[in-house]
C-alpha positions in Angstrom: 83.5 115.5 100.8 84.2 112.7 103.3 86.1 112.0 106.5 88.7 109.2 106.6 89.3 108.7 110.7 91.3 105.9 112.1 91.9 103.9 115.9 89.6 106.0 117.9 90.5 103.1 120.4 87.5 104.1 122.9 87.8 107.7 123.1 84.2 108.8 123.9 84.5 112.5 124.4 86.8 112.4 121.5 84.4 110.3 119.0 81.3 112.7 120.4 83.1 115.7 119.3 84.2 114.2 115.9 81.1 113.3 115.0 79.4 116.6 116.7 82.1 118.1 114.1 81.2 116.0 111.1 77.2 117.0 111.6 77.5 120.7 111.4 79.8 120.3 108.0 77.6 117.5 106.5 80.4 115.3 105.1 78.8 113.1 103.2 80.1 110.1 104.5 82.2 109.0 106.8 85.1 105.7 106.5 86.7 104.8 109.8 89.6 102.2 109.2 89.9 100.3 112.6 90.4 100.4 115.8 87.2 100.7 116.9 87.7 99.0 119.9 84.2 98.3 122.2 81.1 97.6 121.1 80.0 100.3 123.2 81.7 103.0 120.6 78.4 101.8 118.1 76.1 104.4 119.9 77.6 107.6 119.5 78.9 106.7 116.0 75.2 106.2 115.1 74.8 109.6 116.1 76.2 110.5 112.5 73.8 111.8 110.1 75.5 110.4 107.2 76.3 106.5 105.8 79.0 105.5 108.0 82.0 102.8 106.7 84.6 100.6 109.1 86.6 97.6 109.3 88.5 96.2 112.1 91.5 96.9 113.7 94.1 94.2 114.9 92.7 96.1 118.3 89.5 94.9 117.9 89.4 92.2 119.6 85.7 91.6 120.5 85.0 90.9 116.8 81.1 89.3 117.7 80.2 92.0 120.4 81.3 95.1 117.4 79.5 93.2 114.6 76.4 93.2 116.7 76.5 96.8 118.0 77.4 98.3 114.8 74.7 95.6 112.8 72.3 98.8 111.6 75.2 101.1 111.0 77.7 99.1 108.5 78.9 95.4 108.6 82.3 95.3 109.9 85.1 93.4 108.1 88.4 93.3 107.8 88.8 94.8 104.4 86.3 97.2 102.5 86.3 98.1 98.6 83.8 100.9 98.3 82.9 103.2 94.9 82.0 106.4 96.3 80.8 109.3 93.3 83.2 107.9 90.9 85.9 107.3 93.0 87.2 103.6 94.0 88.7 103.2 97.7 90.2 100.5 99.4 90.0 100.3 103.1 92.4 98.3 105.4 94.1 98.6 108.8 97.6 99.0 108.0 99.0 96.8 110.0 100.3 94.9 107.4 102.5 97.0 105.4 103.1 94.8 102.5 99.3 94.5 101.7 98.7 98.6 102.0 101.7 99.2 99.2 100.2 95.8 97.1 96.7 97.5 96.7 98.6 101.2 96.5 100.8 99.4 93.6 97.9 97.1 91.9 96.0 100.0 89.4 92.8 98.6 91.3 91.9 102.1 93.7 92.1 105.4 93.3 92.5 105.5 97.2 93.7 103.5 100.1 92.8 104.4 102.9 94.5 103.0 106.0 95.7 103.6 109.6 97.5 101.8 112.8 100.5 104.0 112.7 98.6 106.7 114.9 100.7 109.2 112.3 98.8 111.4 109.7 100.1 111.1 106.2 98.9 111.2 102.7 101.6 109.7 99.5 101.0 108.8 96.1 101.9 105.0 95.2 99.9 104.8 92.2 97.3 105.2 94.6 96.5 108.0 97.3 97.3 106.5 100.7 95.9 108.1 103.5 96.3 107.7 106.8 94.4 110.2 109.0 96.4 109.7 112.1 94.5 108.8 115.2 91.2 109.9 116.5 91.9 109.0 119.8 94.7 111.1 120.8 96.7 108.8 123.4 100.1 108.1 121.2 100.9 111.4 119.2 98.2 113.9 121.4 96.9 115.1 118.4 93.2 114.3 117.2 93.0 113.9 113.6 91.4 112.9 110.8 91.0 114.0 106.9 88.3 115.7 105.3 89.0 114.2 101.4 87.3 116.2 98.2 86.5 113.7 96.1 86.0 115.6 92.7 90.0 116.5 93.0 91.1 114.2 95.7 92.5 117.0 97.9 92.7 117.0 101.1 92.8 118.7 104.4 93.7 117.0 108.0 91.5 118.3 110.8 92.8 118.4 114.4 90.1 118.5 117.2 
């Protein structure tokens, strides 16, 4: 099982309770696709007791000051292609629509996951795309993100 969380854009209390959340049902990994925000955010993401996964946001717009903070958690980039038990994922931001239904459309991933629209959604376009919605709260007030079973790529969204 992992969590797919998107744009926590700085939401401390939020992020604490996500990942307090996370540790008691030991996902076992975690993928946030951007938004991250502040450097600052590193610390209480590093709280997570299990491999942890991001890529920037068009948000993110200290780019050095995250790479640094977040150097012994992941490497930060602006696209990830991860093969996690079996199952290939592609991670981008979203912000781009044309490139999220390319890699959906390409035969490449099994998932893509993506976010920037602040709304939760999971489709089939020859891939799964999932967008968790937004951890943050601040455009929809809801709190989400997905818990995804990877054996049987079903999925549940979780609202803090």
């Amino acid at each position: 099982m992992i969590a797919i969380m998107a744009d926590s854009h700085d939401n401390i209390p939020v992020i604490k309770e996500a990942v307090d959340f996370l540790n008691r049902e030991r996902v076992d990994m975690v993928l946030h696709a951007g938004d991250l925000i502040s450097p600052f955010t590193a610390k209480d993401f590093n709280e997570l007791k299990m491999p942890f996964e991001a890529i920037f946001g068009n948000n993110d717009g200290e780019r050095d000051g995250l790479r640094a903070a977040y150097s012994n958690i992941c490497d930060l980039d602006e696209f990830k292609v991860l093969e996690v038990d079996g199952v290939s994922i592609a991670m981008i931001h979203g912000h781009q629509e044309e490139l999220v239904d390319c890699l959906a459309r390409c035969g490449k991933y099994d998932v893509v996951v993506r976010g920037h629209s602040h709304q939760s959604s999971v489709e089939e376009k020859g891939s799964l795309i999932i967008d968790p919605g937004e951890l943050c709260g601040y455009v929809s007030g809801k709190k989400t993100f997905i818990l995804l079973d990877l054996d049987d790529l079903s999925h549940e969204l979780v609202e803090l």
